[in-house]
N, C-alpha and C positions, 0 to 999 in steps of 0.2 A: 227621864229627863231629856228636854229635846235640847238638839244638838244645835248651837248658837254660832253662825256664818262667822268666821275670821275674814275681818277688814282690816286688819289691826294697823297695816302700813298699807292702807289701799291710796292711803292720799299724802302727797308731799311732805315732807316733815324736815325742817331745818338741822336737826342732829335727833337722829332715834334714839340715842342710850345706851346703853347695854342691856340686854335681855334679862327680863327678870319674870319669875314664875308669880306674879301679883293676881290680883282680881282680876283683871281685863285678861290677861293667858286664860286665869283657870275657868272662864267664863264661853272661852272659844275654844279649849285644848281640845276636844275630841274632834270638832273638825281639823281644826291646825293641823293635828298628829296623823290622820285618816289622810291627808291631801297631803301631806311632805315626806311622810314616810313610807316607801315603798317597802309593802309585806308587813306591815307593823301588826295587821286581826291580823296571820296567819302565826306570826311568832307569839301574841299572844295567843291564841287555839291553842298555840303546843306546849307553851308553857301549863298549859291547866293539863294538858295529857301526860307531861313528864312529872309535875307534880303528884297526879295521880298515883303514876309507877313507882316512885321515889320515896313518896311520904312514909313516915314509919309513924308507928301507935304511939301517941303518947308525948311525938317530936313538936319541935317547933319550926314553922314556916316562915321564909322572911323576903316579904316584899320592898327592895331597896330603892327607894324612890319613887313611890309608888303612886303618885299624882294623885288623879281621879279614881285610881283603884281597878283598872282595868285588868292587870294579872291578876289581880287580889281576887278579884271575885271568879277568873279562870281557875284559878288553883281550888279557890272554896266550891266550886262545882263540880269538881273530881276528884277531892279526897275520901277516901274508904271509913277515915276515923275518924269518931265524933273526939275524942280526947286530944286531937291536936290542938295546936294554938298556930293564925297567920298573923305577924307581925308586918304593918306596912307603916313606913317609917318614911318621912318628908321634911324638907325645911321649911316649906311653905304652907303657913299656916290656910292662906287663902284657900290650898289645892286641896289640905285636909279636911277643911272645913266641908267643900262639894264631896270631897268621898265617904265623908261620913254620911251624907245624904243618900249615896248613892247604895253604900251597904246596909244603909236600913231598909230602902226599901226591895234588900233581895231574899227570896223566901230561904235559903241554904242557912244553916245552921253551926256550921261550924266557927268557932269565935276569932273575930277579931279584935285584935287591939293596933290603934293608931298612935305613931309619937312623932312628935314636930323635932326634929332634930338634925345635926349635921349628918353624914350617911359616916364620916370617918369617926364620929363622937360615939357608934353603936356597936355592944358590944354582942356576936355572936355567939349564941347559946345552946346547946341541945338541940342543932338545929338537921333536917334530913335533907331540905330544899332554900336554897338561896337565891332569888333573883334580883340581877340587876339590869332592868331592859332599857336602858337609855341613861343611865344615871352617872357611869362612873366618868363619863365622857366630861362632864360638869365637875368632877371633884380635881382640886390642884395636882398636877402632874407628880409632886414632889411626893404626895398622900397617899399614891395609889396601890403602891406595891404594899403599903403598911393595911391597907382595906383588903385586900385579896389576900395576902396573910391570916388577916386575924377572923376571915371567912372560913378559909381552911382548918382555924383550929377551932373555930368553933361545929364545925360539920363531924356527924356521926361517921365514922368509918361506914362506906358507901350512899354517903351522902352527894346531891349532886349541887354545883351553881350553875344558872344558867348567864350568861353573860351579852348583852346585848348592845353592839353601838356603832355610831356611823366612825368609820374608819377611814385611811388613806392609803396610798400605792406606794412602794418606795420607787416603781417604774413612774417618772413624772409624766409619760404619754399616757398612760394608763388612769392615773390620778386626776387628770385633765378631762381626761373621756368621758370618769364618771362622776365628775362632779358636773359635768355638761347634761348627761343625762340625767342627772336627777333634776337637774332645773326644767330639763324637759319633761319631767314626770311632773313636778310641780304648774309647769305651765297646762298640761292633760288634764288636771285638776281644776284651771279654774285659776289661777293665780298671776297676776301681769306682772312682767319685766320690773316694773318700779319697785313692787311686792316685793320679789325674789331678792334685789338688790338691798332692799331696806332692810330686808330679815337679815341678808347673809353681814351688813355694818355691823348688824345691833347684835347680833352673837358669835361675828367671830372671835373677838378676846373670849367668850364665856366659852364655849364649848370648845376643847381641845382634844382633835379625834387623834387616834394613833392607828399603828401600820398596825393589823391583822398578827405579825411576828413577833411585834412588842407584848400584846397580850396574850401570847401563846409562851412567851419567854418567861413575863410576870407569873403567869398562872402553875409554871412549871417550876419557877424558882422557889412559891408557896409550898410545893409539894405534895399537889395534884398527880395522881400518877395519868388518869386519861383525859385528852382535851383537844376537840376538834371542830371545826366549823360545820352545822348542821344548816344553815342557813344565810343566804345571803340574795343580797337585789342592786345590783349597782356600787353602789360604796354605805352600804347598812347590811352589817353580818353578826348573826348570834351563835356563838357558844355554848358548849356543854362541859363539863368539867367533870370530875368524878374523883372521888376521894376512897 
């Protein structure tokens, strides 16, 4: 599938809206995501390597918010066991619609099943691998503690989640810096000033980052015994958890 140039705010717009994962995103998301998010292929590469190490026979895999299926099909590239099952799970049915395009045409064999759903409405099961690389950032603040919860119980003793998302600084010089630089990263990319400013109207009520401490606190109160930051690029850091 070729990868379709995001203009999405290249031109004036009277009020942009609130950001919504519809047809026009899922039509441009893999550049979008490739140009805004710094390290995004590298955390997904390692998400398909930790999957690898992690997956247990017979478990089930869960891709939590899983777009176009870019972890989905990292993990389905490096698991050992034909008896697994990867679960990638979305509300948007537009996104699910292209990822099922996209996992049909990948030769790996391991099954998936896709469900259009809210991420807090699913229930973890028999699971060895949980990811969630940009998604919990999108679910209500009030929600969250109760998804990381019910991840944990649903996780095999030594099972792992990976956890992925743009966060904040409690230092506000710090917070400032890298939110400066990631617009400068965005601008490296390709993306004008007008761009930058339109995107950040139209999703800042929709995505609500948190400090690095909040979800190391959340993850620990679940009853995770180990959890640390494996990666990070400005203000976009992922997580590993272990149960």
């Amino acid at each position: 599938m070729t990868d379709t140039r995001d203009t999405l705010y290249a031109e004036p717009v009277a009020s942009p809206g609130l950001f919504q994962f519809d047809d026009k995103v899922a039509q441009v998301f893999p550049d979008m995501i490739k140009r805004s998010v710094p390290g995004y292929n590298t955390i997904v590469a390692m998400t398909g390597l930790l999957a690898g190490r992690y997956a247990t026979a017979g478990s089930q895999l869960y891709d939590l918010g899983c777009s176009l299926g870019a972890s989905t099909l990292a993990m389905r590239q490096n698991i050992h066991f034909q008896d697994c099952l990867i679960i990638g799970v979305d509300n948007s049915a537009a996104m699910l619609e292209r990822c099922q395009s996209v996992i049909d045409t990948d030769s790996h064999d391991i099954p998936v099943a896709l469900r259009c759903a809210q991420l807090e409405d699913v229930a973890i099961e028999n699971a060895s691998v949980v990811v969630l690389n940009f998604t919990l950032q999108f679910v209500p603040l009030e929600l969250r503690d109760a998804v990381i919860a019910g991840i944990y119980q649903g996780l095999q003793p030594g099972g792992i989640m990976i956890l992925s998302e743009k966060v904040t600084f409690e230092d506000p010089y710090l917070d400032e810096l890298n939110i400066d630089l990631h617009h400068q990263f965005k601008r490296a990319n390709g993306y004008s000033d007008l761009e930058i400013a339109q995107k950040r109207n139209a999703i800042e009520n929709v995505l609500l980052p948190e400090t690095l401490n909040k979800h190391k606190e959340r993850i620990a109160n679940a009853g995770f015994g180990s959890c640390d930051v494996w990666f990070q690029c400005f203000n976009f850091a992922s997580l590993v958890a272990l149960k």
